[in-house]
N, C-alpha and C positions, 0 to 999 in steps of 0.2 A: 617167948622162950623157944618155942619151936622152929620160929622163924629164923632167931639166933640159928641154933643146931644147925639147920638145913644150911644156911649161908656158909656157918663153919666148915663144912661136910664139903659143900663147894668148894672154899678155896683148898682145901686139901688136896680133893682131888687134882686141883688145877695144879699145885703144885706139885706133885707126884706124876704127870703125864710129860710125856716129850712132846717136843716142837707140833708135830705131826698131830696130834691127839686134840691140840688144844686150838688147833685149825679149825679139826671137825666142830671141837665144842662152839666157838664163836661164831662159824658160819650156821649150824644148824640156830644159835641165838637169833640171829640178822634175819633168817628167814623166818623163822618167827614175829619175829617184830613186822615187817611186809605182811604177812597176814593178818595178825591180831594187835598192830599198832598203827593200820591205816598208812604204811609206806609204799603201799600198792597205789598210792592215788597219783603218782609221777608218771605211771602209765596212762590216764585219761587226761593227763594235762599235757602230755608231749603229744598226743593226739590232737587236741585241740590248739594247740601252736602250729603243730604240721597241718593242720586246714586250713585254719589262716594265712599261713605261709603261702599254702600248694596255691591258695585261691588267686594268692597275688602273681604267684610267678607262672601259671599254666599257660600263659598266652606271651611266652616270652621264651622263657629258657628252652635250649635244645634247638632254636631256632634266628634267633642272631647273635651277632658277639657281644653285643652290650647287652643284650638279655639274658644270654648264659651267664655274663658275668655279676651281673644282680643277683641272677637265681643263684650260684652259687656262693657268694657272701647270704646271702638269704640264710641257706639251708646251713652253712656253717655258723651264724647265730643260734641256729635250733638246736646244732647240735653242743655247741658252747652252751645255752643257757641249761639245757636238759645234764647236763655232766654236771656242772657249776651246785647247783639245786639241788642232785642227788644226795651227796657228802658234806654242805657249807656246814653244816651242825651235829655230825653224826658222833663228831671227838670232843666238841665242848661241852656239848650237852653232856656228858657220861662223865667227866673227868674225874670226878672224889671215884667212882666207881671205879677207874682203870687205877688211879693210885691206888687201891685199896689193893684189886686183884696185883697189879703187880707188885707189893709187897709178897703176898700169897705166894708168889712162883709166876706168875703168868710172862711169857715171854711178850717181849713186846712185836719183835720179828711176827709171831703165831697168831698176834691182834690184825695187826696190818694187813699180813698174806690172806686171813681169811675177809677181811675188810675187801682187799683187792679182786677178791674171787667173788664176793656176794656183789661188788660194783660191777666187775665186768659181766655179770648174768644181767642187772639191773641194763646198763649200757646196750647189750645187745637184745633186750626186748625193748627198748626205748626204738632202737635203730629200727628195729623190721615193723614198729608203730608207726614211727614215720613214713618210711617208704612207704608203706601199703596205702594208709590215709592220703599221701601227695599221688601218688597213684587214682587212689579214687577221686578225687578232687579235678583231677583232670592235667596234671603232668605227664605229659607223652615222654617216657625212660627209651631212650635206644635197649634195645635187644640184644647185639653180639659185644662181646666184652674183650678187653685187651693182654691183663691179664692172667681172668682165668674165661672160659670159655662165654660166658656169662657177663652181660653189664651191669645188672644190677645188684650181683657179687659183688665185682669190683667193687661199687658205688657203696654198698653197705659195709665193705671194709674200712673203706675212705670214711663215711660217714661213725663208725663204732670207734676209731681208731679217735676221730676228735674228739667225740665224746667221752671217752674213755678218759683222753689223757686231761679235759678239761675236769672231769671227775676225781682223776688224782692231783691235779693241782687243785682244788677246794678240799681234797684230805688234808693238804700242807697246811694252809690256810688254817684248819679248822684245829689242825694241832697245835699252832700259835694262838688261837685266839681261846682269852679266860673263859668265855662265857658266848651264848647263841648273840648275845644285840651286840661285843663287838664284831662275832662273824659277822652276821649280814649289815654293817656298816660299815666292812671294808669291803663286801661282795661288789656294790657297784662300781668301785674303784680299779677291782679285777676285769668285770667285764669290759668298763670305757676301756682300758688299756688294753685289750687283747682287742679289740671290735677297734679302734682307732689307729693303730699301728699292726693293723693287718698287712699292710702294704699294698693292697688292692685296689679300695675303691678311693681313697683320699690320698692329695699329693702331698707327699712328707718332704719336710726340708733334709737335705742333705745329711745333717750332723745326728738326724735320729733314726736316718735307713738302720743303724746297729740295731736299734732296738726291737725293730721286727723279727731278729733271731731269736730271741725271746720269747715271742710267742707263740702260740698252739694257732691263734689264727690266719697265720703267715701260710705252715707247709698244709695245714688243711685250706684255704683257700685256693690253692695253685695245684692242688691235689685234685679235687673236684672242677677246677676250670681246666686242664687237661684232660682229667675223662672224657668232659663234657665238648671236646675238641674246640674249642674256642677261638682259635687262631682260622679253623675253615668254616665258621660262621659268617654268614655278611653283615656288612655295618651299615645299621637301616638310619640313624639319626640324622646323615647329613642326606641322603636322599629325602628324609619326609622334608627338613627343612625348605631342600629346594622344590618341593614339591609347593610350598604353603608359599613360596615366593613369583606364583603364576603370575598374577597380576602384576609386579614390579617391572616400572620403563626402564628400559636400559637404551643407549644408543649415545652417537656422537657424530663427530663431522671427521671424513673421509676426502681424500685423493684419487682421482683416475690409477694413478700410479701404484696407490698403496690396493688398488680393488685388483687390481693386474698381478701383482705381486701375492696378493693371497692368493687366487686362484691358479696361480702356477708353482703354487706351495707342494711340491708332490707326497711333501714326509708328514704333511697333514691327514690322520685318516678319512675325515671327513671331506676332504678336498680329494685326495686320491679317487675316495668311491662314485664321486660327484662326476669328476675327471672322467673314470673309465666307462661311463655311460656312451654306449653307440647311437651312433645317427646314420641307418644307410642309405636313406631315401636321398635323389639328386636334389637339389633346391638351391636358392637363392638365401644369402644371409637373413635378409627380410622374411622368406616364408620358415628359416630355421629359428627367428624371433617368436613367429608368430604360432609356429608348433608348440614351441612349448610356453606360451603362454597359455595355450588352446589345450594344453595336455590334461589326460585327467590325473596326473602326478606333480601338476604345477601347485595347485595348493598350498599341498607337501612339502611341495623341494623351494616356494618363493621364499617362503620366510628360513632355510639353512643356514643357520648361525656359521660362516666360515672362522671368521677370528672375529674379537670385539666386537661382538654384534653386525656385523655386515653379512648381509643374505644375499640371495640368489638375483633377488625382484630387485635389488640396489644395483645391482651389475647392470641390467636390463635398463633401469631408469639411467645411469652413467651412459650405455650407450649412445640410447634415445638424445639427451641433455650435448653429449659433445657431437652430434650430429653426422654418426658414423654410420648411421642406414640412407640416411638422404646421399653418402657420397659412394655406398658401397653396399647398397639394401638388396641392387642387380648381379649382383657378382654372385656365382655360382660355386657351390661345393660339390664338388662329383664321387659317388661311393662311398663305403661304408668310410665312416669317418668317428670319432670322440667327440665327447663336449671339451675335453682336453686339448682335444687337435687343432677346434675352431674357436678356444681362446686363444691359444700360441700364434694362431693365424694374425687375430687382432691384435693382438701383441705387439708383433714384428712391424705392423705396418707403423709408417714416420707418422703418419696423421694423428694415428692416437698415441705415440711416445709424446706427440707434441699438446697434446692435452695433462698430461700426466700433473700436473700441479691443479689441475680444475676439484674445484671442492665439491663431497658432495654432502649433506644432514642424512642422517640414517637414525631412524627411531624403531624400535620394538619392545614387545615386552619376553620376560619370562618363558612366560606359558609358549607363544606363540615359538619357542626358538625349540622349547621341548618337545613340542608337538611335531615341528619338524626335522629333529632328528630321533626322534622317536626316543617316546619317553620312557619305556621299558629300557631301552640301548642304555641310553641316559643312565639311570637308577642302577643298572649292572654295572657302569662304568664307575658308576662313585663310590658304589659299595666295593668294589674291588680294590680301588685305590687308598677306601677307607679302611679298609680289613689291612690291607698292605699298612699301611702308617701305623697301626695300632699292635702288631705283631708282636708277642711276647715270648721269647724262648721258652720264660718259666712255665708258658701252659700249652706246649708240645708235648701231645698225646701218644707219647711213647711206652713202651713196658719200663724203661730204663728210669724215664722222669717220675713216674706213677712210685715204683717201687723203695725211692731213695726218697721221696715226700712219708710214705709208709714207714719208711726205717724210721727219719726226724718225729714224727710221732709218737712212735713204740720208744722212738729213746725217752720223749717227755713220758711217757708213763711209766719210768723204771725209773728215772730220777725225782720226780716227785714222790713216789712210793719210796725211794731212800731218803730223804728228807724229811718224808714222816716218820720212819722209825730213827731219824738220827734225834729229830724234834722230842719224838714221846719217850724217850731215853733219859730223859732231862725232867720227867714230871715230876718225879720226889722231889725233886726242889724247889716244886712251887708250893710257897708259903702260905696258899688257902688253907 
């Protein structure tokens, strides 16, 4: 009988309070329930997600471009699952209770607001749970921020802002749904679809790019792969490749004509640098052979992949083979001179035009082409060219880009939160 009373006593009040009043009442309920109904346990579970998370992406993100962009789809599952889990059940579970109270008076607006208010406190200790955990874990966060002065500001807005708004879309959700099992048996069907048409990490045909407007995981993805500058990250994938392809033969069969013709390739870099090498010492073609066989940079520069596998030591063997030191090994070079100068010299001359169809077999591998144009060179070269091929406007780390990903967000969380109060509008008509 008491319990009667008291209950009555309640919705009275409830109905006799304005909008404003019955905010306070429901919010001070929700934190109630967070302490004395164990809803505190979403903070030690987004903790132990951000470990596992941090463990995977520490030695990647912040550091190349297909790493950042892992770690970033990474961290915005974290934050999608952590929003999703807060709210999937907070409305079906209660529903006879909210029909009851809103008979009473209760506004529905005044459920929801205070709903939204008790989530985004939940949301943003979720957020600085994470950060701090991927932090300890061993994620190295940039320091200066874009903007506000601060990066891991920024990052934690980007970071609450998804969470938040995946937290009001599972309010929606939960408003539709009669009861807690069919919430969480449409919940995976929300995450595949937000994590699948993110438009990030998987290539979508054409006719369903629309549907990535749709999601929370679209402007949160590209939100955090701009932060995280993405676009001036290098792109390590095809360098480890050709790194793991040392051993692989490469080579084929050459012309006098076509070895002449690379090397007087001048818009070749590697021919250029090759080219502008000095020789000032007086000599004899024959003792300019035998210098740089003799060189301690011969090594080095025999195996220089010019084009298609053709080196340095294949020009040398072409010589030797069409017999252009026995007819010309005395002939003298006088003063400072190029290795450029003293091809063009062989060049010019008829003897060797008139070899130019002689063949030559040129074999090497891999390694040996890397090692000689230097494999550091190399690895910068590809990554540069690979970062170039991969460039995405959408993760241009600008204030401008940052801020309109932010806005798309805040909008999902103002129209889900209207969708819930249009939804729970509707509950006296459910015939439970």
């Amino acid at each position: 009988m008491a319990e009667v009373q008291a209950k009555s006593q309640r919705q009275m009040l409830i109905r006799h309070r304005g909008r404003g009043a019955q905010v306070r009442i429901y919010l001070g309920k929700m934190l109630r329930m967070f302490i004395y109904q164990n809803d505190w346990k979403v903070l030690p579970m987004a903790a132990l997600i951000a470990g596992l998370v941090g463990m995977v992406i520490r030695k990647r993100m912040f550091l190349t471009m297909e790493g950042t962009l892992m770690g970033a789809f990474a961290m915005v599952c974290v934050c999608i699952w952590n929003g999703c889990f807060n709210s999937i059940q907070v409305i079906c579970r209660e529903r006879d209770v909210i029909k009851r109270e809103h008979r009473s008076g209760m506004h529905i607006s005044s459920y929801i607001v205070s709903h939204m208010l008790y989530q985004a406190l939940l949301c943003l200790a979720q957020t600085v749970v994470t950060l701090y955990v991927t932090q300890l874990v061993g994620v190295q966060y940039p320091w200066d921020g874009l903007v506000t002065p601060l990066f891991p500001l920024d990052f934690m807005i980007s970071m609450f802002l998804i969470t938040y708004a995946s937290d009001m879309m599972s309010l929606w959700v939960s408003t539709l749904a009669k009861n807690t099992t069919t919430a969480m048996t449409i919940m995976p069907f929300v995450l595949i679809f937000q994590l699948v048409f993110s438009g990030g990490m998987l290539s979508l045909p054409a006719w369903t790019e629309t549907l990535t407007h749709f999601t929370i995981s679209n402007p949160g993805l590209k939100v955090i792969a701009a932060q995280a500058d993405t676009n001036n990250r290098p792109y390590d994938s095809i360098a480890s490749m050709v790194g793991k392809m040392g051993d692989s033969e490469i080579g084929g069969t050459f012309t006098v004509g076509q070895i002449l013709d690379i090397l007087q390739a001048e818009d070749k870099p590697i021919v250029a640098e090759l080219r502008a090498k000095e020789l000032g010492k007086v000599m004899t073609l024959g003792e300019l052979k035998n210098a740089l066989e003799s060189s301690a940079t011969f090594d080095t520069l025999k195996n220089e992949q010019l084009l298609e596998g053709f080196t340095v030591e294949d020009v040398l063997s072409a010589v030797d083979k069409a017999g252009l030191l026995e007819k010309y090994g005395d002939t003298q070079i006088v003063g400072s001179f190029t290795i450029g100068e003293a091809v063009d010299f062989l060049a010019s001359n008829p003897d060797v035009q008139s070899r130019r169809d002689q063949e030559i077999s040129v074999h090497t591998t891999v390694g040996k082409l890397l090692d000689l144009a230097g494999a550091d060179r190399v690895k910068a070269f590809l990554e540069e060219k690979a970062a170039a091929v991969n460039y995405n406007p959408d993760y241009d780390c600008t204030e401008e880009n940052i801020t309109s990903y932010w806005l798309r967000l805040a909008t999902f969380v103002l129209v889900f939160a209207l969708l819930s109060m249009i939804t729970l509008e509707f509950i006296d008509k459910d015939k439970r």
